[in-house]
MIMIVEX-588580 format. One record per atom (N, C-alpha, C, O): residue in three letters; residue number from 1; atom name; x, y, z. Coordinates in steps of 0.2 Angstrom, whole numbers, plus 5000, padded with zeros to 4 digits. Layout:
# MIMIVEX-588580
(r "ALA"; NUM; "CA"; (X; Y; Z)) ...
***
This chain:
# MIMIVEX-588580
(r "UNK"; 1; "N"; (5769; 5491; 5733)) (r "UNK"; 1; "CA"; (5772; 5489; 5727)) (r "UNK"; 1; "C"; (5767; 5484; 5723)) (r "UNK"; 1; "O"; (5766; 5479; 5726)) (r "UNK"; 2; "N"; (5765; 5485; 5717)) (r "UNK"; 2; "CA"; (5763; 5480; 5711)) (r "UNK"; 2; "C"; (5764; 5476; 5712)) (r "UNK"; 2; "O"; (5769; 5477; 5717)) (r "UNK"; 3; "N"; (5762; 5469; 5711)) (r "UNK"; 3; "CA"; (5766; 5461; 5710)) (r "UNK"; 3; "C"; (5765; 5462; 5703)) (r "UNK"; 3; "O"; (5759; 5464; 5701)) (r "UNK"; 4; "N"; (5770; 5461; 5699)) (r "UNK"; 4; "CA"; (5775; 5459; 5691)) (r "UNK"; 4; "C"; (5773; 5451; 5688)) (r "UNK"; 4; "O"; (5777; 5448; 5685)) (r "UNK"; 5; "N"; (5769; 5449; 5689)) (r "UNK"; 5; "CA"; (5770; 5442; 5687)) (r "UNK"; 5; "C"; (5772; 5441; 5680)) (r "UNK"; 5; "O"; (5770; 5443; 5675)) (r "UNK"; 6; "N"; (5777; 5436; 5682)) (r "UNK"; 6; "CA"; (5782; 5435; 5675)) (r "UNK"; 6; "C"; (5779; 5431; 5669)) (r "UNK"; 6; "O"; (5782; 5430; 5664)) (r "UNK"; 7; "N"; (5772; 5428; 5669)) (r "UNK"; 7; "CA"; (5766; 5426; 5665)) (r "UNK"; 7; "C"; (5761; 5433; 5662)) (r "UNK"; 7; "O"; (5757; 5433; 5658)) (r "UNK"; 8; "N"; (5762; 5437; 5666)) (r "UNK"; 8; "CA"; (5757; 5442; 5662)) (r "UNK"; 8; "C"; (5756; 5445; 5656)) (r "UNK"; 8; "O"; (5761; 5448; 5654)) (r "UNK"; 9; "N"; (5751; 5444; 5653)) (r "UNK"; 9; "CA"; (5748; 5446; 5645)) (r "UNK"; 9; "C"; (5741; 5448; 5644)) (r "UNK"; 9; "O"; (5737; 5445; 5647)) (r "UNK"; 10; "N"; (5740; 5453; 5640)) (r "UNK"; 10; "CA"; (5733; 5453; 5641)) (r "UNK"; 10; "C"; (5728; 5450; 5639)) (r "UNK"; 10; "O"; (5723; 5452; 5640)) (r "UNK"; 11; "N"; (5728; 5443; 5636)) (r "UNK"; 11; "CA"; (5722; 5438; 5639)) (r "UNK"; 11; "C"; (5721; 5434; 5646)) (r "UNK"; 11; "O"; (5716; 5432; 5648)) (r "UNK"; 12; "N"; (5729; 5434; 5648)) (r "UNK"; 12; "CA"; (5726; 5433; 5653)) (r "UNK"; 12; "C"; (5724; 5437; 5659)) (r "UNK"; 12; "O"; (5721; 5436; 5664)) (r "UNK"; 13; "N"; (5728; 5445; 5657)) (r "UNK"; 13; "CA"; (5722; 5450; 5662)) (r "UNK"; 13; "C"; (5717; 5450; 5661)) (r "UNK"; 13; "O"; (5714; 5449; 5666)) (r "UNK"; 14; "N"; (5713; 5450; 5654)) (r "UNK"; 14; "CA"; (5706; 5449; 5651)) (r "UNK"; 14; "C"; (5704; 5442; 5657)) (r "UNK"; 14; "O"; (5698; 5442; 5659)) (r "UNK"; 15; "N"; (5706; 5437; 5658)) (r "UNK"; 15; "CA"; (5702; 5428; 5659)) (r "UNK"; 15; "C"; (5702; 5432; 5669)) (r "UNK"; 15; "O"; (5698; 5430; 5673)) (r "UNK"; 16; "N"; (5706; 5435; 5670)) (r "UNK"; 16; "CA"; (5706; 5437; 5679)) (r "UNK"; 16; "C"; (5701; 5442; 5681)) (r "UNK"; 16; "O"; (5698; 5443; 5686)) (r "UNK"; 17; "N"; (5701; 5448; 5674)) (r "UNK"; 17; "CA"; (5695; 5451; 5675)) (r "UNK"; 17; "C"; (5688; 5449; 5674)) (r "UNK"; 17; "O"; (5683; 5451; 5676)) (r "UNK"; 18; "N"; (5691; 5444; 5670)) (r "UNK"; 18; "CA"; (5681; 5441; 5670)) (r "UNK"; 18; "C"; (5682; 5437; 5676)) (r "UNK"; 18; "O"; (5677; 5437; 5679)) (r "UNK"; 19; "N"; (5687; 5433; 5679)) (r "UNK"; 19; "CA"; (5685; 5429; 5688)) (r "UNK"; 19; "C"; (5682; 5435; 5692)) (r "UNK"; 19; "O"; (5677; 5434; 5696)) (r "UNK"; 20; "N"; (5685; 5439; 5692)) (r "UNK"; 20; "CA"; (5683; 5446; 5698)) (r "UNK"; 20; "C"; (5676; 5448; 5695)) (r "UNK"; 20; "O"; (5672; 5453; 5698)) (r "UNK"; 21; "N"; (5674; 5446; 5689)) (r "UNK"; 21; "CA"; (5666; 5449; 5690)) (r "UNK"; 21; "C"; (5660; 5443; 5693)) (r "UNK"; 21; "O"; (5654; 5444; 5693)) (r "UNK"; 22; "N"; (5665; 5437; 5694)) (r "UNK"; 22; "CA"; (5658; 5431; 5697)) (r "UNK"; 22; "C"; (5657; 5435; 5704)) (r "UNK"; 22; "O"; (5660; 5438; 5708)) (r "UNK"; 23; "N"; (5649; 5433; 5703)) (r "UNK"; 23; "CA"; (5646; 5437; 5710)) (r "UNK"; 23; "C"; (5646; 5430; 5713)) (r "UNK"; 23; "O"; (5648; 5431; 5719)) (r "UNK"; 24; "N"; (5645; 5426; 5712)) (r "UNK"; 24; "CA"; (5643; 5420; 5719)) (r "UNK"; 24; "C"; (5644; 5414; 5715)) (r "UNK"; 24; "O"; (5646; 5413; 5709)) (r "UNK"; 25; "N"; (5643; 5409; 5721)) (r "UNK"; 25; "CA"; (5646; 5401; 5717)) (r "UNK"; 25; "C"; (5642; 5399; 5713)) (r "UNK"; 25; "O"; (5644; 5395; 5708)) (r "UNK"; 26; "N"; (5637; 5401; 5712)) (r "UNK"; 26; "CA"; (5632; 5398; 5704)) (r "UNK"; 26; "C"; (5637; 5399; 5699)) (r "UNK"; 26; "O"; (5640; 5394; 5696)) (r "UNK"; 27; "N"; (5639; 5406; 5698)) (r "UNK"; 27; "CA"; (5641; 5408; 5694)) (r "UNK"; 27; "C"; (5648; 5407; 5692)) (r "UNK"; 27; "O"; (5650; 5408; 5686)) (r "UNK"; 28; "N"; (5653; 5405; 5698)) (r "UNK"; 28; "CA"; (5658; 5401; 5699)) (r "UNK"; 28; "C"; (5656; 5395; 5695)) (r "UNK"; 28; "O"; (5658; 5393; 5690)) (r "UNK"; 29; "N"; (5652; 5391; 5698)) (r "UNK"; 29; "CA"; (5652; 5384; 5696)) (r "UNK"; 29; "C"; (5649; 5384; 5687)) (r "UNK"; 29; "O"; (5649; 5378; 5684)) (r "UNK"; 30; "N"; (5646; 5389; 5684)) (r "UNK"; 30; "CA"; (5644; 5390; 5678)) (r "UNK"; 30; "C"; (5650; 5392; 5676)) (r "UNK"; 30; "O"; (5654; 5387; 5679)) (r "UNK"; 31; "N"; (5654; 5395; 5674)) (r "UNK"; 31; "CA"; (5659; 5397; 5671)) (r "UNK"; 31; "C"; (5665; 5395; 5672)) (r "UNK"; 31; "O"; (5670; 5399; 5669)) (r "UNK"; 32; "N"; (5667; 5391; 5675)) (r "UNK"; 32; "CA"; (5673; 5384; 5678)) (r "UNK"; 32; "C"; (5669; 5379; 5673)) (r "UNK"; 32; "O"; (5672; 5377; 5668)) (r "UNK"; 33; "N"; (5664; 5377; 5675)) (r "UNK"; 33; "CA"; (5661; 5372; 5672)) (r "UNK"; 33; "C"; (5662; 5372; 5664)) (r "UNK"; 33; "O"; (5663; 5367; 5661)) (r "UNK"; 34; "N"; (5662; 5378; 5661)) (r "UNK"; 34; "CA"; (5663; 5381; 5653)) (r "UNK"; 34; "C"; (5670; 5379; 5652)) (r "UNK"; 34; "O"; (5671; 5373; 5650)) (r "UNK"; 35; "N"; (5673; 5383; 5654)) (r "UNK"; 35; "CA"; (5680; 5384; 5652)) (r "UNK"; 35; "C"; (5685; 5380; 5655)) (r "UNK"; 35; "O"; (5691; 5381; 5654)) (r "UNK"; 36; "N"; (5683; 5376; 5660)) (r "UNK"; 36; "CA"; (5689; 5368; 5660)) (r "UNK"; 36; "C"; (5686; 5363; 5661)) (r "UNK"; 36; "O"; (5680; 5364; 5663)) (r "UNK"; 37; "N"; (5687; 5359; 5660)) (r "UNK"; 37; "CA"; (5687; 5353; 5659)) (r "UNK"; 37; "C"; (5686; 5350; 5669)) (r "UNK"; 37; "O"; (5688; 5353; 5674)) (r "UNK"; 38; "N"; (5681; 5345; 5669)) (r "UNK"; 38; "CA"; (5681; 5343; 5676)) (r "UNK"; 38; "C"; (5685; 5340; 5679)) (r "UNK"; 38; "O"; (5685; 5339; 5685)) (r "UNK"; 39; "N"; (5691; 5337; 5674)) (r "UNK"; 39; "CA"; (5697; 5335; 5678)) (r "UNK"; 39; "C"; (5703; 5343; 5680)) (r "UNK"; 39; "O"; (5708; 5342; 5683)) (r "UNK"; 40; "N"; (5701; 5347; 5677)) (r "UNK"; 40; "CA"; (5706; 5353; 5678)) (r "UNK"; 40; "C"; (5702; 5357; 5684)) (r "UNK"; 40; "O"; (5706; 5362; 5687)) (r "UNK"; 41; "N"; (5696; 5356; 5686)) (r "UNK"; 41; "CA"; (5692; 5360; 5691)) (r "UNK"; 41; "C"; (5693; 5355; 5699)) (r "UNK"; 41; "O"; (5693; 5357; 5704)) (r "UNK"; 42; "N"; (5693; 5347; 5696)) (r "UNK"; 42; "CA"; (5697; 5345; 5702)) (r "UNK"; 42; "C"; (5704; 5344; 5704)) (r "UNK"; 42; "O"; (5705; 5342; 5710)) (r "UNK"; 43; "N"; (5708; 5346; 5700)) (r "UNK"; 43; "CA"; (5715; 5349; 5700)) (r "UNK"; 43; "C"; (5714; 5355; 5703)) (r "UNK"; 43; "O"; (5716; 5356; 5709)) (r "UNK"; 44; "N"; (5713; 5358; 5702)) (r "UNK"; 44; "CA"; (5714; 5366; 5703)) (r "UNK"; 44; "C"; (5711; 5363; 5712)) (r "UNK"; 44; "O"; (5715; 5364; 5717)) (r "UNK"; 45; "N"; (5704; 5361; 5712)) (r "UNK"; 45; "CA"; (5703; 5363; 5721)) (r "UNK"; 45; "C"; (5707; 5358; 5723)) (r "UNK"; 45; "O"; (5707; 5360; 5729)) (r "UNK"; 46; "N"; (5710; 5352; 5722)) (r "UNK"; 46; "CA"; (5715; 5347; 5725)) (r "UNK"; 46; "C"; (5720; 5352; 5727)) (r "UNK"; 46; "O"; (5720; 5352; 5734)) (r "UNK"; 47; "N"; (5722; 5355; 5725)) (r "UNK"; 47; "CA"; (5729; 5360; 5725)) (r "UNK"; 47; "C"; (5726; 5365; 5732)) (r "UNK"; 47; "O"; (5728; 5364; 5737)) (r "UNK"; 48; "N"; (5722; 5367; 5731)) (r "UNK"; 48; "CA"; (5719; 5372; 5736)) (r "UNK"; 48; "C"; (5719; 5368; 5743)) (r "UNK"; 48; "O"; (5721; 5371; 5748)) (r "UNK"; 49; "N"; (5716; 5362; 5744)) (r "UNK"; 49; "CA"; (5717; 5357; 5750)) (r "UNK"; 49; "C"; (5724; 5356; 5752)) (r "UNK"; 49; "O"; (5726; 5358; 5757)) (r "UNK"; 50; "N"; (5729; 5353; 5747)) (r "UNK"; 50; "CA"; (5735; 5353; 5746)) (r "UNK"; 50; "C"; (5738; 5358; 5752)) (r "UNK"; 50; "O"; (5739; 5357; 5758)) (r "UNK"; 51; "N"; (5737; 5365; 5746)) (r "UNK"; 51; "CA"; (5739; 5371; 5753)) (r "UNK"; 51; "C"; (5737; 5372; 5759)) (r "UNK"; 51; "O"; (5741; 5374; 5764)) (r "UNK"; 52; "N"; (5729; 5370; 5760)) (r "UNK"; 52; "CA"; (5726; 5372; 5766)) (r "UNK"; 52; "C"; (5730; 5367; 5773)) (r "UNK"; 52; "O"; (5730; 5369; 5779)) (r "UNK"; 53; "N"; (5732; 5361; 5770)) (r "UNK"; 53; "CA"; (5734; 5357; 5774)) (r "UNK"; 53; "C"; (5742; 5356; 5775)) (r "UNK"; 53; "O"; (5745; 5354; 5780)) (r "UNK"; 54; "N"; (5743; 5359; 5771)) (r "UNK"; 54; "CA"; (5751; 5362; 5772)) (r "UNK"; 54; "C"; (5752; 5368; 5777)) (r "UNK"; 54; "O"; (5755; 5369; 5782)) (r "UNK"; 55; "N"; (5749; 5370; 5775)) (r "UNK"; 55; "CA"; (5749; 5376; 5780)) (r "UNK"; 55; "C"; (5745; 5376; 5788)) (r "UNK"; 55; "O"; (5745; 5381; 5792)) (r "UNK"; 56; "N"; (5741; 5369; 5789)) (r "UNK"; 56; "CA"; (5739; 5367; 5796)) (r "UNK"; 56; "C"; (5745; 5363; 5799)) (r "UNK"; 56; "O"; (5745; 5361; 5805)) (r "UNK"; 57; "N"; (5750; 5362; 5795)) (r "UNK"; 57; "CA"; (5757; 5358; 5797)) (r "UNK"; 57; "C"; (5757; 5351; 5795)) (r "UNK"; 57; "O"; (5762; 5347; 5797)) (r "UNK"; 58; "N"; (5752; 5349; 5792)) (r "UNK"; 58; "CA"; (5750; 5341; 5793)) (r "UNK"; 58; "C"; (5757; 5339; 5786)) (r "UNK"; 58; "O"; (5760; 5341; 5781)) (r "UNK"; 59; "N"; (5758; 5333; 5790)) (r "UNK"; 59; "CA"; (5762; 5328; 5786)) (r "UNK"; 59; "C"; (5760; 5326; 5779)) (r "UNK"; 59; "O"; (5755; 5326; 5776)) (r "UNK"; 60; "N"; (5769; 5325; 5776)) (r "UNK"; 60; "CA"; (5765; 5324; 5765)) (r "UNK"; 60; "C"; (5759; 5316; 5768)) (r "UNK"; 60; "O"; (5754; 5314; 5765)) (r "UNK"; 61; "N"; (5762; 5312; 5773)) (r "UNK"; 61; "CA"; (5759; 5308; 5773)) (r "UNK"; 61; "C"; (5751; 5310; 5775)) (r "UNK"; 61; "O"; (5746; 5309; 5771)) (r "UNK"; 62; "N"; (5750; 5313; 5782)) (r "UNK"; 62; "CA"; (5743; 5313; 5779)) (r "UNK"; 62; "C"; (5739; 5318; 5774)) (r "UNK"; 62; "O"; (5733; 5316; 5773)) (r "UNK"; 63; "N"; (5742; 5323; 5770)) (r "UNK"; 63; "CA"; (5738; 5325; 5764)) (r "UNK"; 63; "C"; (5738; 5320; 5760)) (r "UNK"; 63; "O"; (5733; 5319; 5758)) (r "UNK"; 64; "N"; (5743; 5315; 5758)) (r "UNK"; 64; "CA"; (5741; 5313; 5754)) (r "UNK"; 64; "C"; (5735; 5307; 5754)) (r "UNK"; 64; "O"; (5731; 5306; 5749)) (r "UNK"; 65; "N"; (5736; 5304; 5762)) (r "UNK"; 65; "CA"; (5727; 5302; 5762)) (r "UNK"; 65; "C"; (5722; 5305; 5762)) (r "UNK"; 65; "O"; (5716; 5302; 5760)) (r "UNK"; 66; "N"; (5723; 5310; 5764)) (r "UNK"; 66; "CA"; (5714; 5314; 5764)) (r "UNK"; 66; "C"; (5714; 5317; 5756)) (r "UNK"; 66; "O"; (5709; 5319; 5754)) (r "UNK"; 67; "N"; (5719; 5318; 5754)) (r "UNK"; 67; "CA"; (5718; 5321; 5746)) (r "UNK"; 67; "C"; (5718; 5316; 5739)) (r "UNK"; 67; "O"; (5714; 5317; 5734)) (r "UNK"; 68; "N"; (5721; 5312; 5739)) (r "UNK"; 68; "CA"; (5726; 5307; 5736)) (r "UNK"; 68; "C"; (5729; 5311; 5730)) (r "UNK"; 68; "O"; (5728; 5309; 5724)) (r "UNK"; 69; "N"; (5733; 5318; 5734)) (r "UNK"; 69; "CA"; (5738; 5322; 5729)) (r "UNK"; 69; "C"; (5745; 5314; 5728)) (r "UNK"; 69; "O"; (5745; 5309; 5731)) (r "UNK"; 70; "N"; (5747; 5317; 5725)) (r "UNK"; 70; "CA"; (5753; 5313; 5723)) (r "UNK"; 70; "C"; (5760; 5317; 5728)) (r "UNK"; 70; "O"; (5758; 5323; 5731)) (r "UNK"; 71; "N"; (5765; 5316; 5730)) (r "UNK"; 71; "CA"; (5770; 5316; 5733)) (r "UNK"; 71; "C"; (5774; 5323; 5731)) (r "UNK"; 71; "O"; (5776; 5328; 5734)) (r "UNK"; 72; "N"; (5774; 5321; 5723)) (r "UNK"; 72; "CA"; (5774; 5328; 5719)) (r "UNK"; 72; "C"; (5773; 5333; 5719)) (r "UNK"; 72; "O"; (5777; 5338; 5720)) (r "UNK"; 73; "N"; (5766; 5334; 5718)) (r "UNK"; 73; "CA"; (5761; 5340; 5718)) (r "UNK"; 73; "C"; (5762; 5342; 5724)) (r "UNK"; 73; "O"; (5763; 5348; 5725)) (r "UNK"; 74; "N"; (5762; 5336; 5730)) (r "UNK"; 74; "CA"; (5762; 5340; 5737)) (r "UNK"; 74; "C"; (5767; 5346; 5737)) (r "UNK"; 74; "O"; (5767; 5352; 5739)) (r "UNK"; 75; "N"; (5773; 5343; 5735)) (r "UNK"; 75; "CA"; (5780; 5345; 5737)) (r "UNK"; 75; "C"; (5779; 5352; 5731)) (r "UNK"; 75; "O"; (5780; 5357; 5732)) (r "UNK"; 76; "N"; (5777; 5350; 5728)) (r "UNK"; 76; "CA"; (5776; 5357; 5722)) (r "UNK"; 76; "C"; (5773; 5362; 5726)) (r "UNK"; 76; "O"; (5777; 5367; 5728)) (r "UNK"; 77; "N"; (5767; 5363; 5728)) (r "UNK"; 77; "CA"; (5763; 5367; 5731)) (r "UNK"; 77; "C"; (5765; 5370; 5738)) (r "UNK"; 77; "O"; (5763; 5375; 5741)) (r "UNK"; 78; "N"; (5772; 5362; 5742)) (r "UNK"; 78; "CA"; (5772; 5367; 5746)) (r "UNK"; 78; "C"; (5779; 5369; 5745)) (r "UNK"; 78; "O"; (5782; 5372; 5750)) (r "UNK"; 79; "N"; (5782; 5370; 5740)) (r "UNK"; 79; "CA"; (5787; 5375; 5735)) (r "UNK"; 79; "C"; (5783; 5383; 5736)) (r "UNK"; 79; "O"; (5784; 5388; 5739)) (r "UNK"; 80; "N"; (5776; 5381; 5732)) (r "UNK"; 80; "CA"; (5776; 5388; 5732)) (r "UNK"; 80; "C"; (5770; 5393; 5736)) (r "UNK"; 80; "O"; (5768; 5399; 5734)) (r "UNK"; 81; "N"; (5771; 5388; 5741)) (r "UNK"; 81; "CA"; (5768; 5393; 5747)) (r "UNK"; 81; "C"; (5778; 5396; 5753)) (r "UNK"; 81; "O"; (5778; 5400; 5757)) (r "UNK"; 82; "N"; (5783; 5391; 5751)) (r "UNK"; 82; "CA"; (5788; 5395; 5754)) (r "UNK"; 82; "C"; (5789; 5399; 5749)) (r "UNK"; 82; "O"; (5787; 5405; 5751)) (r "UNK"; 83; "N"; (5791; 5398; 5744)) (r "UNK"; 83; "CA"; (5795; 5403; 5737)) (r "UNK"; 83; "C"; (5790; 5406; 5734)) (r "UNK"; 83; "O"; (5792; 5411; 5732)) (r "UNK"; 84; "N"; (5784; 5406; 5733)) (r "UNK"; 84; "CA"; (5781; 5406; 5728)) (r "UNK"; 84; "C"; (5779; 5413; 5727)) (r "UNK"; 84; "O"; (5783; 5417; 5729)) (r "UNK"; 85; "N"; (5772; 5414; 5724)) (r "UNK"; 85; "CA"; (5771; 5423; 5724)) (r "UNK"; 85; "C"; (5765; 5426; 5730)) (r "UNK"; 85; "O"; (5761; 5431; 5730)) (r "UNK"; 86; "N"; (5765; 5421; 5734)) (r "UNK"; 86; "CA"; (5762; 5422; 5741)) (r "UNK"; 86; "C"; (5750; 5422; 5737)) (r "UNK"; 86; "O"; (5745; 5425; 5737)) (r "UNK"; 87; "N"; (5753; 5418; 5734)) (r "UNK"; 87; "CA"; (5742; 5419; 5730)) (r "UNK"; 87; "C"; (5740; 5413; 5735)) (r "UNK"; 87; "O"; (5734; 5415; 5738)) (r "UNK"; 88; "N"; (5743; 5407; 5738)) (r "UNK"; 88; "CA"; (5739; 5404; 5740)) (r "UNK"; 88; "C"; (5739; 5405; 5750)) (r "UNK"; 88; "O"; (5735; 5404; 5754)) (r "UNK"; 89; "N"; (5744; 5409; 5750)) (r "UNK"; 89; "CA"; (5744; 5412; 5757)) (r "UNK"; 89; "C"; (5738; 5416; 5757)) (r "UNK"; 89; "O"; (5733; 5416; 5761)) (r "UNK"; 90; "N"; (5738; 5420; 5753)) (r "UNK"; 90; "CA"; (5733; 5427; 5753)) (r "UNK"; 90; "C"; (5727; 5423; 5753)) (r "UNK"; 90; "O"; (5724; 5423; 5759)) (r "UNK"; 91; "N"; (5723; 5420; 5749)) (r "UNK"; 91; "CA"; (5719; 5417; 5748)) (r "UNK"; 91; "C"; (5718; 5412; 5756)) (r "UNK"; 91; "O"; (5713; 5413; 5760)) (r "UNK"; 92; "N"; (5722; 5408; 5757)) (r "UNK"; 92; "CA"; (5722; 5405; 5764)) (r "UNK"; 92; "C"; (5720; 5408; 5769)) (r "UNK"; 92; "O"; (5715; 5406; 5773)) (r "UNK"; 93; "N"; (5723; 5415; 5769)) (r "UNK"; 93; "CA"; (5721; 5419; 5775)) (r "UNK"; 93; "C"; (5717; 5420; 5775)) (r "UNK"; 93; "O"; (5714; 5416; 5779)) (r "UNK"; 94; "N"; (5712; 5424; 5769)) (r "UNK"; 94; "CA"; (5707; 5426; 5768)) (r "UNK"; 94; "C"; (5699; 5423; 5768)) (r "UNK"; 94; "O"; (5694; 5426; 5768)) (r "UNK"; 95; "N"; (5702; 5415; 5768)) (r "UNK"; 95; "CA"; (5697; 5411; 5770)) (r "UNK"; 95; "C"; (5696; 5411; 5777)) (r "UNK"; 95; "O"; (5691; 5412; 5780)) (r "UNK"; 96; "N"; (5703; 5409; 5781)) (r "UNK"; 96; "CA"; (5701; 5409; 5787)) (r "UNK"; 96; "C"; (5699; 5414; 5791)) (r "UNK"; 96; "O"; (5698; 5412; 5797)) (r "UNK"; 97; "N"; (5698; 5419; 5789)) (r "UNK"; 97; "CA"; (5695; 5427; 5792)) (r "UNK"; 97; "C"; (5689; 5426; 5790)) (r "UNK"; 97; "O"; (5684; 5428; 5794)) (r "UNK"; 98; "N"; (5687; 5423; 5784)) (r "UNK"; 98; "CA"; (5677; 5422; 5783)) (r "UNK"; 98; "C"; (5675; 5417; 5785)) (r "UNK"; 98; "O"; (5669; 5416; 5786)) (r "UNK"; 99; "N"; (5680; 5413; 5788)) (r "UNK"; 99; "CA"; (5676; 5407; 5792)) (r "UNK"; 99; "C"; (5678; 5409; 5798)) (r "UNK"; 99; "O"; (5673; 5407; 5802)) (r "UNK"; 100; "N"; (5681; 5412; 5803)) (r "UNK"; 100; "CA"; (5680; 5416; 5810)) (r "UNK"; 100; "C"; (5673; 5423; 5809)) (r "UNK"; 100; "O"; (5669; 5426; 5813)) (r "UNK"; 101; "N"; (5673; 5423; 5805)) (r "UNK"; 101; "CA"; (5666; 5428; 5807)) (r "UNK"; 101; "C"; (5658; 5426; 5806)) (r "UNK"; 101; "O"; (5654; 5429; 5808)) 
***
């Protein structure tokens, strides 16, 4: 079955299908670099750490020293790795399958 996501529109299918055409981190890091702001590119990967360490079982207390997420953000993020639409599970996995090989 599709995932329905209840934000979908087609510019933002348009902004998803130009991510799936970056071939590597140059190009990642050029085209991030364009289109947000550097406080919005350290948000974005704080959130991704957030996750990574939520899902290692670690305490709000210690993400929030190795991150300095806020208490909120923690709790937000790990909302939506119980509830959520399973992106940063998938991605999570997927990371750690390329770091085992």
């Amino acid at each position: 079955m599709a995932y329905e996501s209840k934000f979908k529109n087609d510019d933002i299918d348009e902004l998803f299908k130009a991510v799936l055409l970056l071939e590597d981190e140059e190009d990642c890091y050029r085209f991030f670099e364009d289109i947000c702001t550097i406080n919005e590119i350290h948000a974005i990967a704080q959130r991704l750490q957030v996750a990574k360490l939520l899902s290692e079982s670690r305490t709000y207390n210690e993400i929030e020293s190795i991150t300095k997420a806020s208490t909120a953000t923690i709790s937000r993020i790990n909302k939506c790795l119980v509830y959520g639409a399973d992106g940063y599970k998938r991605i999570l996995a997927r990371m750690k399958e390329q770091e085992e090989v």
